[in-house]
Structure formats: structure tokens, C-alpha cells
SETORMAR-186265 format. One record per residue (C-alpha): residue in one letter; x, y, z; residue number from 0. Coordinates in pm, whole numbers, plus 32768, in hexadecimal, padded with zeros to 4 digits. Layout:
<site "A",<X,Y,Z>,NUM>
...
//
This chain:
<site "X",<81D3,82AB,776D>,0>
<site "X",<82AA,82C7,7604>,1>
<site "X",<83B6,818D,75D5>,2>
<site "X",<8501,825F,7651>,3>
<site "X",<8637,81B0,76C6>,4>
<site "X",<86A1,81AB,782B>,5>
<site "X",<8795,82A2,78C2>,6>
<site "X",<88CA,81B7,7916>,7>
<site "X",<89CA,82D2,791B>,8>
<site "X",<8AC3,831F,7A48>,9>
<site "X",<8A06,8453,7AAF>,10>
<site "X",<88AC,837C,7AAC>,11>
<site "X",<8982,8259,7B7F>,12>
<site "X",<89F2,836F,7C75>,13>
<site "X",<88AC,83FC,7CAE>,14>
<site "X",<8817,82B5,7CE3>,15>
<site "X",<8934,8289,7DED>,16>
<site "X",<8907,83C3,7EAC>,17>
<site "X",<8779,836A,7EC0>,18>
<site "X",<87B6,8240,7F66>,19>
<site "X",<88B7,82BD,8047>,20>
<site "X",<87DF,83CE,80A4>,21>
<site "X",<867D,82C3,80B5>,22>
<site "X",<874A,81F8,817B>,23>
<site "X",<87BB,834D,828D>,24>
<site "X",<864D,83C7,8278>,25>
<site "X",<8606,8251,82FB>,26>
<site "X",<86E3,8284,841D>,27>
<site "X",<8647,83C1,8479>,28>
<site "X",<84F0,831D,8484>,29>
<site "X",<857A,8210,8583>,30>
<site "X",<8532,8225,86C4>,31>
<site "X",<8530,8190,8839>,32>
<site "X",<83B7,8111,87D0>,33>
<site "X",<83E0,80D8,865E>,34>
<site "X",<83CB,817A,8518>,35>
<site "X",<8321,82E0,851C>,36>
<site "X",<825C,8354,83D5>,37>
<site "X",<8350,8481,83C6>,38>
<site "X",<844E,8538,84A4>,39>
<site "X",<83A7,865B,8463>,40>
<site "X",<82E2,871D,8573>,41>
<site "X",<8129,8756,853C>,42>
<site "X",<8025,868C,84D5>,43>
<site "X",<8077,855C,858A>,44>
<site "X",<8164,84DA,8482>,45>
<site "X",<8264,84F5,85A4>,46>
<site "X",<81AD,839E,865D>,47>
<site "X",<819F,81F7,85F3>,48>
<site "X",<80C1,81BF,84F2>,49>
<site "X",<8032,806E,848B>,50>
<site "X",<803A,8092,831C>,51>
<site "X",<8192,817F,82F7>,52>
<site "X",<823D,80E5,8430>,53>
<site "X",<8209,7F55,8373>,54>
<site "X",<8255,800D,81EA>,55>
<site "X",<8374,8095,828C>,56>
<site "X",<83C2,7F7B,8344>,57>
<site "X",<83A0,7E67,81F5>,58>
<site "X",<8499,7F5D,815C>,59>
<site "X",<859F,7F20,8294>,60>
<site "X",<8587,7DC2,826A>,61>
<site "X",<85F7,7DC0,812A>,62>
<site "X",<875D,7E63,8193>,63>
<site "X",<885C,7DD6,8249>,64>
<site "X",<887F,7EE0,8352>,65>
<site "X",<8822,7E25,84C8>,66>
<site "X",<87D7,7FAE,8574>,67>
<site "X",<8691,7FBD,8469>,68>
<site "X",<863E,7E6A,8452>,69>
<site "X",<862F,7E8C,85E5>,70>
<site "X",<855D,7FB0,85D5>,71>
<site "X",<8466,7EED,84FD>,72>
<site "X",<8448,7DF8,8620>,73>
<site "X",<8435,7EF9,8724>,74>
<site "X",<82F2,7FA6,8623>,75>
<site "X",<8239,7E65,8648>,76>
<site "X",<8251,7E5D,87A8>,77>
<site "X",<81C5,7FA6,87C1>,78>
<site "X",<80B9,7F5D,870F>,79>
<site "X",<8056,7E28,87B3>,80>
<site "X",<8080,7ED8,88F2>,81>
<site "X",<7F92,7FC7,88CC>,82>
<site "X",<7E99,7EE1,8823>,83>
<site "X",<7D1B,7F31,885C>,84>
<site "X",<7C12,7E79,8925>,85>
<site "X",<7B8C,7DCF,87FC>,86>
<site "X",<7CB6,7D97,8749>,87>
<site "X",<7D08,7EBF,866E>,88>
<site "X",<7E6F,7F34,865F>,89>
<site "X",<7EA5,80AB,8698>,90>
<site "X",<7E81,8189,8540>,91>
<site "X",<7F92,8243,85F6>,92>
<site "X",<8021,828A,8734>,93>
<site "X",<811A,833F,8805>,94>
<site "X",<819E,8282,8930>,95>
<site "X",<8216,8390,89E7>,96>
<site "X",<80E6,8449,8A21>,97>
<site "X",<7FF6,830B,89F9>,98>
<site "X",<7F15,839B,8903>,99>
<site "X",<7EAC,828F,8839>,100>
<site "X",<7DDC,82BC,86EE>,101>
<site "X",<7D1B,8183,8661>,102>
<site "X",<7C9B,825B,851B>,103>
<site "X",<7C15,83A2,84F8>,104>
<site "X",<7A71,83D5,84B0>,105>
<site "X",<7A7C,8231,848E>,106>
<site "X",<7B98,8142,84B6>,107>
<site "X",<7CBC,80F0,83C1>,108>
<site "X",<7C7F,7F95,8374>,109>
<site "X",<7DD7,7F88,8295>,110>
<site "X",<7E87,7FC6,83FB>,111>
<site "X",<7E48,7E79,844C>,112>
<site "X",<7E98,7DBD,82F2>,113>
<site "X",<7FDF,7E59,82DB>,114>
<site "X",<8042,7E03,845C>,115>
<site "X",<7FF5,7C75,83E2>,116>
<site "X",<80C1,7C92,82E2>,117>
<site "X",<81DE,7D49,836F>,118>
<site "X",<81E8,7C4D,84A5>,119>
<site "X",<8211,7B26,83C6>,120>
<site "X",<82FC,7BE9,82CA>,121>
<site "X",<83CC,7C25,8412>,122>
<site "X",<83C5,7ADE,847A>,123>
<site "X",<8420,7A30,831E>,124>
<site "X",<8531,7B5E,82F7>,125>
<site "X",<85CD,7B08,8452>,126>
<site "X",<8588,799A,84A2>,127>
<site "X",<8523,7A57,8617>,128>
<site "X",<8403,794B,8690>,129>
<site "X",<8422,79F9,87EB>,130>
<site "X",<83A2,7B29,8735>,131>
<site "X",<8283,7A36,869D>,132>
<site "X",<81F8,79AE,87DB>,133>
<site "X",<8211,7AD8,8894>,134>
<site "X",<811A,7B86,8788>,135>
<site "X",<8042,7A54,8733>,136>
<site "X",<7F30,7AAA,8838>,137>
<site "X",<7F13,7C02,87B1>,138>
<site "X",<7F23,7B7A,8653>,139>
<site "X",<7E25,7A9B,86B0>,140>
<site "X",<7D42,7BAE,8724>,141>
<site "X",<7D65,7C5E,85ED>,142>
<site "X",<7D19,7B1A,8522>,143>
<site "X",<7BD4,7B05,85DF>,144>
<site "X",<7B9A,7CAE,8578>,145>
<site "X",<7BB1,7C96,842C>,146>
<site "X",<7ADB,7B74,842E>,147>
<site "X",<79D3,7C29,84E4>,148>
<site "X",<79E1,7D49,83DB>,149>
<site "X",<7976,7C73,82D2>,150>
<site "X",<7816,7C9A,836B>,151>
<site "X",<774E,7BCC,828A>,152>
<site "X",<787E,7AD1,8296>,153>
<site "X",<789C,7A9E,811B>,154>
<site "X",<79F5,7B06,812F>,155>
<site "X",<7A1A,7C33,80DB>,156>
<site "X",<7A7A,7D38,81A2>,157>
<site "X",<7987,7E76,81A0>,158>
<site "X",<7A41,7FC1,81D2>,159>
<site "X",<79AE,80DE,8233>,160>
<site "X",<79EF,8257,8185>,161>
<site "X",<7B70,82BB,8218>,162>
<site "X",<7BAF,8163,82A4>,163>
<site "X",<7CFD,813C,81F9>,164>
<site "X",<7E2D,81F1,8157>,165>
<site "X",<7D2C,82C7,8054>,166>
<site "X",<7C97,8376,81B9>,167>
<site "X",<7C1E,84A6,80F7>,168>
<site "X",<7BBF,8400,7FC0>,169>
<site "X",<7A65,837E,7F30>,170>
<site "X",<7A91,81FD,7F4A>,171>
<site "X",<79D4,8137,8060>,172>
<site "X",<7924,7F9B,8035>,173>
<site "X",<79D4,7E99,7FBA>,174>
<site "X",<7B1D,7F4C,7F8D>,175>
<site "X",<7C17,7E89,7E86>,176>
<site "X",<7D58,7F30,7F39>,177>
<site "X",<7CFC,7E8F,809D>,178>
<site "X",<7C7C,7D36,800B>,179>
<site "X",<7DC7,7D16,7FA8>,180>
<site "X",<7E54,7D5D,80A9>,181>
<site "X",<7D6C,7C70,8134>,182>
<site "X",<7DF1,7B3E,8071>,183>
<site "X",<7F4B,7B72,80BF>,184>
<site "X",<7EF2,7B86,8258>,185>
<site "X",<7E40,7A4F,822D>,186>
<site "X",<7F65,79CD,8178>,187>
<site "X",<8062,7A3A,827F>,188>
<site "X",<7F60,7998,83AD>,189>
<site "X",<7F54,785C,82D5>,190>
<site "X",<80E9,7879,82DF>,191>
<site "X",<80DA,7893,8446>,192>
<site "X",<7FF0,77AA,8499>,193>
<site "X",<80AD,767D,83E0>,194>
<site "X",<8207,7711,848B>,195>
<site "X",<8178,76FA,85EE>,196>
<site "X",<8069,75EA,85DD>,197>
<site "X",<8150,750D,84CA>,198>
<site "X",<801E,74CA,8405>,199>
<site "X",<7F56,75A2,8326>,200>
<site "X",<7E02,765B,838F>,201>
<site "X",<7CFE,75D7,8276>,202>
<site "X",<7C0F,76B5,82C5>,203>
<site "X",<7D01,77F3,82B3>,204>
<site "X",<7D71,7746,819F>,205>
<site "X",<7BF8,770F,80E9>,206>
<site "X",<7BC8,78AA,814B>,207>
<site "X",<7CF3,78E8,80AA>,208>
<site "X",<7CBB,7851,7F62>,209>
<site "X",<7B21,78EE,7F64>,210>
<site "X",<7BD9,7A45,7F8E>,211>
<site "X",<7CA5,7A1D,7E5E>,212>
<site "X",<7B7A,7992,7DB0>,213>
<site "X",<7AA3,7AAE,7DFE>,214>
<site "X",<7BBD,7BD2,7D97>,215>
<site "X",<7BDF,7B4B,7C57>,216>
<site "X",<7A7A,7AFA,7C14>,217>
<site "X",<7A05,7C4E,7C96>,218>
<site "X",<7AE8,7D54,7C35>,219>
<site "X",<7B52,7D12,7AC7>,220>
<site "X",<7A35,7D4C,79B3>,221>
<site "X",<7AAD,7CA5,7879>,222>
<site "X",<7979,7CA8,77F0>,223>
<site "X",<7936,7AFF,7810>,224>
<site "X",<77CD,7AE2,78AE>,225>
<site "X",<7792,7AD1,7A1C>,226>
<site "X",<78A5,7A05,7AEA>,227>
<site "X",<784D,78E7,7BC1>,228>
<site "X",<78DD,79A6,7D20>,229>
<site "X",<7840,7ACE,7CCE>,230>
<site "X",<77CE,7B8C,7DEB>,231>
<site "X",<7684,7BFD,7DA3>,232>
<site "X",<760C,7BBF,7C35>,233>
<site "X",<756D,7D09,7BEA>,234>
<site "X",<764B,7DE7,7C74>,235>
<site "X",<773B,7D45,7B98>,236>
<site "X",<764F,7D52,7A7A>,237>
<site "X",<765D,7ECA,7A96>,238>
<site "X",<77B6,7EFC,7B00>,239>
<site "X",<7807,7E2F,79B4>,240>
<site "X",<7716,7EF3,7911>,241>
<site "X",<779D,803A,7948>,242>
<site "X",<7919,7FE6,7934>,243>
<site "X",<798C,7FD4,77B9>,244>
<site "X",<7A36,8112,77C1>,245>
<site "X",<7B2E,804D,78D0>,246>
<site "X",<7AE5,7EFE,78D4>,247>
<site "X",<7BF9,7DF0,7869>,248>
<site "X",<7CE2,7F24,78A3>,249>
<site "X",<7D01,7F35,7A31>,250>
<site "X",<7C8B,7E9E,7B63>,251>
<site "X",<7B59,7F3C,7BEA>,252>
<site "X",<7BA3,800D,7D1A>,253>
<site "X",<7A7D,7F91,7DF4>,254>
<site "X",<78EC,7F3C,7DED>,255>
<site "X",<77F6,7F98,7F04>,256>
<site "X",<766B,7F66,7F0F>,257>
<site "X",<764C,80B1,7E6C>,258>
<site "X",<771E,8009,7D15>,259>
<site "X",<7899,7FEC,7CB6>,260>
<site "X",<79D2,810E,7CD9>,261>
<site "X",<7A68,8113,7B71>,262>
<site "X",<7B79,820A,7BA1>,263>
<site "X",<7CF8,8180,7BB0>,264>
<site "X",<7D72,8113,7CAE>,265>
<site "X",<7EDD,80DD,7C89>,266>
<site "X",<7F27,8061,7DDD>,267>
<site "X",<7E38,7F47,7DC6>,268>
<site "X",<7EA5,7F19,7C69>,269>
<site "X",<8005,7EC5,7CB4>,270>
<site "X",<7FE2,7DE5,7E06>,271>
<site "X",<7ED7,7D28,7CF0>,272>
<site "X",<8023,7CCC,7C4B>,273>
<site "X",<8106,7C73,7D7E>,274>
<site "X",<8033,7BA8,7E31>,275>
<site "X",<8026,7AEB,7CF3>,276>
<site "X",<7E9F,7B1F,7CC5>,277>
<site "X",<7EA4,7BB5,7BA4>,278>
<site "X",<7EE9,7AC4,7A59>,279>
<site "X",<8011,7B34,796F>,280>
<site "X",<7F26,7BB0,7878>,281>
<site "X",<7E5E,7C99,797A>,282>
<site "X",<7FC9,7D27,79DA>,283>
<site "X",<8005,7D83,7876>,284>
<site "X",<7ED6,7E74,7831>,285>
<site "X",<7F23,7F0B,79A8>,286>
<site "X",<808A,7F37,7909>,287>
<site "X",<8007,7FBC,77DC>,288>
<site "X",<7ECF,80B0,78A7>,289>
<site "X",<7FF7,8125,798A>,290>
<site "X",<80B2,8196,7847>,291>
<site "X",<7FFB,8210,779A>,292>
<site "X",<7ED0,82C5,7893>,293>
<site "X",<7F82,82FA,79D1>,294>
<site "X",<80EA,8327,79BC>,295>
<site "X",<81CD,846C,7925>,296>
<site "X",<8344,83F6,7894>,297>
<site "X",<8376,857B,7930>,298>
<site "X",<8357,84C2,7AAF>,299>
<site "X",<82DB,835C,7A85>,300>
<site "X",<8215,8338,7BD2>,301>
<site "X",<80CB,828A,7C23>,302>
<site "X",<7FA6,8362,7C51>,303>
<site "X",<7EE3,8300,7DAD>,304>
<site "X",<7DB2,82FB,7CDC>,305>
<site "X",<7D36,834F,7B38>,306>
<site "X",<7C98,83E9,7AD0>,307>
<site "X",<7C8A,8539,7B72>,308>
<site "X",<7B3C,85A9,7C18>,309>
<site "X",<7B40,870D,7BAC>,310>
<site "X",<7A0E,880E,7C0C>,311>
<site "X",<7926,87F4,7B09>,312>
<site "X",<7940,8644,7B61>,313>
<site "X",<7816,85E7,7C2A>,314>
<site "X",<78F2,8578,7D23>,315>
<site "X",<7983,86AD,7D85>,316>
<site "X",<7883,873E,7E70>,317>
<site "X",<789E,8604,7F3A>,318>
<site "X",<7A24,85E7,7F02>,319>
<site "X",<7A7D,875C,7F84>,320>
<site "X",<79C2,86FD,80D8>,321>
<site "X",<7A92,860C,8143>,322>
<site "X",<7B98,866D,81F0>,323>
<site "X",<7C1D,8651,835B>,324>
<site "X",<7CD5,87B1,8397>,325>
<site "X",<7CB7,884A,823D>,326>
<site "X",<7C85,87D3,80D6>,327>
<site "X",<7DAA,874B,802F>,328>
<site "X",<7D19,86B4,7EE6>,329>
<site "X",<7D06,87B1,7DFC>,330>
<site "X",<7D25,8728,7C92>,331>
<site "X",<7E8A,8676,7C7B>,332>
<site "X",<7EDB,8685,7DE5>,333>
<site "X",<7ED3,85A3,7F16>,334>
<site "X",<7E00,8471,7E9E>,335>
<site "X",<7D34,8539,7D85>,336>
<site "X",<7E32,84E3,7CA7>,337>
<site "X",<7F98,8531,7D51>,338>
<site "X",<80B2,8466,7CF5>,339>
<site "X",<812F,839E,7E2A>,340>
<site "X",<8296,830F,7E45>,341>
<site "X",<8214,81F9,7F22>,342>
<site "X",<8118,8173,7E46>,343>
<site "X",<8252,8169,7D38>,344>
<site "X",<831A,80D5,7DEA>,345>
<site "X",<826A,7F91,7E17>,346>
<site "X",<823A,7F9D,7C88>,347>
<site "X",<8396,7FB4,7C84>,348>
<site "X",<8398,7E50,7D40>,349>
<site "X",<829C,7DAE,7C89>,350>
<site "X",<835B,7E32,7B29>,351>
<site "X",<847B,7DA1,7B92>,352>
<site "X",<83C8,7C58,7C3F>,353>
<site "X",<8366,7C35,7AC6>,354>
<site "X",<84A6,7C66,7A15>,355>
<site "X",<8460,7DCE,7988>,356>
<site "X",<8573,7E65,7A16>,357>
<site "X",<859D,7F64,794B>,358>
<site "X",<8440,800F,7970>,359>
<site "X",<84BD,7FC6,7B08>,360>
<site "X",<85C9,8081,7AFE>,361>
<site "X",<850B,81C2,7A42>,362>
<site "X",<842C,81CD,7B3B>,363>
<site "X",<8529,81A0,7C56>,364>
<site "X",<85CA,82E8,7B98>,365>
<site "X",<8486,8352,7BB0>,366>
<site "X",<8475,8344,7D5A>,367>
<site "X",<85A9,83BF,7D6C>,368>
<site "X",<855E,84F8,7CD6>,369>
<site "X",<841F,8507,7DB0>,370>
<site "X",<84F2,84ED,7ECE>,371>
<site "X",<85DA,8608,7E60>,372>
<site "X",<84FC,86F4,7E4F>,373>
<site "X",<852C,8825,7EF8>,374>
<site "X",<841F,88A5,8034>,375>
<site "X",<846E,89A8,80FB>,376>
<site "X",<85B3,8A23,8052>,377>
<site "X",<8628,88CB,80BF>,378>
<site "X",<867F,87D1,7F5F>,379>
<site "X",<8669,8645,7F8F>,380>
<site "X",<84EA,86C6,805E>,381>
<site "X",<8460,852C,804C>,382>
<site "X",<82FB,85C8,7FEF>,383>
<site "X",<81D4,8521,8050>,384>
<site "X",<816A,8533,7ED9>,385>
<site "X",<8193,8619,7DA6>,386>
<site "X",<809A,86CF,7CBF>,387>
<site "X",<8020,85FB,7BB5>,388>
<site "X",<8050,874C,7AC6>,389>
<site "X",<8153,8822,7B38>,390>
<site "X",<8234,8734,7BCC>,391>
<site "X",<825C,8807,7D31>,392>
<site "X",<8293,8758,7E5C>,393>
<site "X",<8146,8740,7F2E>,394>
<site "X",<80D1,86B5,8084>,395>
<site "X",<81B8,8655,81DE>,396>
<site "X",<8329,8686,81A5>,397>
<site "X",<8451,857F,81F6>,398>
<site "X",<832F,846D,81DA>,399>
<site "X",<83B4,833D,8247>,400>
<site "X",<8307,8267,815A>,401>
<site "X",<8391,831E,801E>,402>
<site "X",<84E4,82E1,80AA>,403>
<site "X",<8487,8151,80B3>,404>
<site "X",<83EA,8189,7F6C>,405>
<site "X",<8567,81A8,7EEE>,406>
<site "X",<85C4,807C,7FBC>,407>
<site "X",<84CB,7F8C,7F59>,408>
<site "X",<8512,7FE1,7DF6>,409>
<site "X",<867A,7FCB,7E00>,410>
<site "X",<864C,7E79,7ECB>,411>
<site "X",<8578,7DFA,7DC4>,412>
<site "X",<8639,7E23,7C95>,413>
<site "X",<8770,7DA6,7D29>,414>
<site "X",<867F,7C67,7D7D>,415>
<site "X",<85F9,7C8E,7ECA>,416>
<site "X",<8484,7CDD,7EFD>,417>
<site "X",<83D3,7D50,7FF2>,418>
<site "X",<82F4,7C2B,8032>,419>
<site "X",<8377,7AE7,8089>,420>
<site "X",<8249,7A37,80FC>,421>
<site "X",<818F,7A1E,7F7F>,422>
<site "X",<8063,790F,7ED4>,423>
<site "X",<816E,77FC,7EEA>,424>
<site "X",<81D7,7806,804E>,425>
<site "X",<811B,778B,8172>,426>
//
């Protein structure tokens, strides 16, 4: 991205108003008597609670001061834990009038339950509620004992099958870096719990917690130094080394399976590296600088889900353009196959700002607010799911609630408030 200086004029100040006025309405409209829907907008069962939007939506509400959304992120939680499933898993989505529940689609969305951890604890540090705390415990409990169960060879790491989180029409499945992330930070909220209600610490959580962070960083950055010590098999990371130098020391790698390692970009990994504080400050830099220079246009500085773009002469493409629920969505720079997704920037914008950079923040909070004020439909300020990575045209579900908290997070963030409170140093 070329060195050009930040907007700070009175029309860029008003604009950046009137996008979180409007974030902060579009939040409104996604509260409900059960919690926070995906969208207000009818089809596709955005219109229902949803374990990963409902808890983004829901960190974003917790960073404001306003007691109507902060109560709807309660009332989320509750709806999630109230239609948890026999074995633990909390709903993918669900609509509580009807009762149709959804655990995942062809498998199950194994983010669903990392981001309900986190939210309950974020909740509960937000709100000092510890009624709220042991209410949920058993069914936080149950999920403990889930994800533990999904580590199947328990080596700790969870295995995630092909469209078992937010990518659910994308070509990443094993050892996915996104949801061992994820990972860390639920085992960091449990430990948080567990010394809250027990008044002790958990060593073992504790000694899992500390293998997980050892493992991510060991497994998922090449920087060309031999074979690490926690490596998870030897040979596949012989090869995965092996056939990295055209991205390794750059970026994270997105995931490893038996079948050898994912090398494309993936940015949302990439950034909750940073703000759960496992990547090290040099690491963050080349992100920074792969991000600038690779991934983001100074036209509409967003995060792409995922670079590069699998186009159809890739030999990914024939698998890619079968994977689809209804119909195919990623055609080359849209949905995951390279669109550019407010959400994904927002948290950027936190972990920018977490790190003092505030003024690539607040470019890319400019950046989600002219995402968000798009115009779909013959409607302007359309909250699009995501945007082209070419032409810059709104693309995907409309008044997405996420994009909306996108704006919030980000604003949050650079005035000092993140939106995790429970981090490597607490608990």
C-alpha cells in the first residue's frame, strides 16, 4: 500500500461519525427477544442466532456503553446454551420461534463453539454478572469436554473437517490455524473461569494451554531454522518447509492436514496471531508489511478472506467451484476466494491500534466505513457481507450485522477499548 497521509479532514471526521451512528442503529435492528440476529434481513437464515455472528456481534456490544445491547448479548448466550446439543455442541444457528436448530451444515461448525467460550467469559469480565457465569458453567463445561474430544488423537490440536468453520465453502480442512486460535483463547477464558469460581488455578488447563501456544508457533511459521522441537510430525514439516519459500517468514500458514500444509493467506488467522499475543513483534511486522503490500488497495483498504485468488486455470478450482451449499459464491475475488470482508478488518483495526499504529487503524476503519456505505438494492449505507476484491461492489447478505460491529470494534479500539479483555496475562 504507497506511504500516503491519513484523511483527518472535517468531511473524513463526519463520515466516520455517521458510520458509527448508523453501525451502532444496524446493531439495534439485529437485537432481539433471543439475542443478536446475523441480519434483519429476510432469506437464508441470516434472520436467526448464530454462534459465531450472534458472539462477534455481541464482543462489539460490550465494548459500548449502551445497557439495551449489552443485554441482548446476554440474552444471545442464553440462547445458545439453551439449545445446546446432546454432546455438547452449541447451535451453528437457530431460530427459537420455530425450533429449528442447525448444528452445521454437511459437518459441524466447530468455530460455533470457540466463539460461545469466549463470548461467555468476555460477558462475564464486561459485566461483573457471576449469576450469568454459574448459570452457563455446566454447558460450558460440556463444551470444554467437546472440543477436547475433537482433538481425536489428543495431541492438542483440534482437527477440522472441510466447512467446519466461518470459510464453509472454502478449501481449508485439518489442523486449521483460524480455529487453533480460537482454541487458545477458549482455553484461556476456561482457565479465567476456573480460577474465578474454584479460587485456584487449573494446572492442567493451564499445562494445555501453554502446549497450544507452543504448538501454533512451532507449526505454523516457516522461517526457514531446521525442524522445531514441538513439531507435529517431522516430515510433513520437512515438506511443508520445503515447499514454502515463496511465503515463508512472510505469513502464518493457513493450516496442515495429512495430505501436507495450506499456504494461501489467511488474514483472519493472521490477525487473531497478533491479538492473542502469539505472534512475536517481529512476525507482526512482515504480516504488516504482506498485508501492504500483497493484500490491501489504498482505493478500499480491507482484508481479503483469503490470497491469493484461486482462479480457473489453479488446480484448485475444480474442487473449489463444488462446494457450495445453495449455489457457488466464490468466484475469483468474491465471498472467501478473495473478497474483502469488513469483519475480518475490523479486528485488524483492534490489533493496529492494540499496537500503537493508529494511524494505519484509522485508514482501515475509513476503510469499513465505506464498505458499510455501500449501496444494495437502491438502498446506500447496505452493511455488505463483503466487497469485490477488484471492482469494489458490494457482494453477499445485506445489513450484515457483523460489518456493522466491524465499525464498532474499530472505533472502540482506537479510542482504547478492545474487544478482548480476557488476554495471555489474565487468568
Amino acid at each position: 500500500m504507497p506511504d500516503q497521509p491519513f484523511d483527518n479532514s472535517p468531511s473524513a471526521e463526519q463520515a466516520v461519525a455517521e458510520g458509527l451512528e448508523r453501525a451502532m442503529a444496524l446493531l439495534h435492528a439485529c437485537s432481539t427477544a433471543h439475542g443478536f440476529v446475523a441480519s434483519p434481513s429476510a432469506g437464508q437464515n441470516y434472520h436467526r442466532i448464530w454462534g459465531r455472528d450472534g458472539v462477534i456481534i455481541a464482543l462489539a456490544a460490550l465494548q459500548t456503553h449502551d445497557g439495551e445491547l449489552r443485554e441482548t448479548a446476554r440474552r444471545t448466550l442464553q440462547t445458545l446454551a439453551t439449545y445446546q446439543g446432546p454432546h455438547g455442541e452449541i447451535p451453528s444457528n437457530v431460530d427459537p420461534g420455530t425450533k429449528r436448530i442447525s448444528y452445521g451444515g454437511t459437518t459441524g461448525r466447530v468455530d460455533a463453539d470457540l466463539w460461545f467460550v469466549i463470548g461467555c467469559g468476555e460477558y462475564w469480565r464486561a459485566t461483573g454478572d457471576d449469576a450469568f457465569l454459574e448459570r452457563l458453567l455446566p454447558v460450558i463445561e460440556r463444551v470444554r469436554f467437546l472440543l477436547g474430544a475433537w482433538e481425536f488423537n489428543a495431541r492438542g490440536l483440534l482437527y477440522i473437517p472441510l466447512t467446519g468453520d466461518w470459510a464453509d465453502e472454502y478449501l481449508h480442512n485439518g489442523y486449521v490455524l483460524y480455529d487453533q486460535l480460537l482454541y487458545l483463547q477458549a482455553q484461556r477464558t476456561l482457565a479465567r473461569i476456573h480460577a474465578a469460581v474454584h479460587g485456584s488455578p487449573d494446572h492442567v488447563l493451564q499445562d494445555q494451554t501453554g502446549r497450544l501456544l507452543h504448538l501454533i508457533r512451532a507449526n505454523y511459521w516457516f522461517d526457514g531454522e531446521g525442524i522445531p522441537d514441538d513439531a507435529y510430525h517431522e516430515v510433513l514439516y520437512r515438506k511443508g518447509l520445503q515447499a514454502a519459500p515463496h511465503c515463508g517468514g512472510q505469513h502464518w500458514m493457513a493450516s496442515f492436514s495429512p495430505s501436507g500444509y495450506g499456504y494461501r493467506f489467511d488474514a483472519f488467522a493472521n490477525v487473531l496471531a497478533s491479538l492473542f499475543d502469539v505472534a512475536d513483534d517481529t512476525q507482526r511486522a512482515r504480516v504488516d508489511a504482506f498485508i501492504g503490500e500483497q493484500t490491501a488497495d489504498y482505493e478500499l483498504p480491507l482484508l481479503p478472506a483469503f490470497h491469493p485468488v484461486i482462479e480457473p486455470v489453479d488446480e484448485d478450482w475444480e474442487s473449489l467451484q463444488v462446494m457450495f451449499s445453495y449455489s457457488f459464491k466464490n468466484r475469483p475475488y468474491e465471498f472467501h476466494n478473495g473478497g474483502l470482508w469488513p469483519v475480518v478488518t475490523g479486528f485488524y483495526v483492534a490489533d493496529l491500534a492494540r499496537r500503537q499504529r493508529f494511524d494505519e487503524a484509522r485508514r482501515y476503519l475509513h476503510g469499513i466505513h465505506r464498505a458499510n456505505a455501500l449501496v444494495m438494492e437502491s438502498e446506500a449505507w447496505a452493511f455488505p457481507e463483503y466487497v469485490h476484491g477488484r471492482k469494489f461492489t458490494p457482494g453477499g447478505t445485506r445489513h450484515q450485522g457483523w460489518s456493522a460491529a466491524a465499525a464498532i470494534i474499530g472505533h472502540h479500539a482506537v479510542q482504547g477499548r478492545g474487544p478482548f479483555r480476557i488476554d495471555a496475562h489474565v487468568g
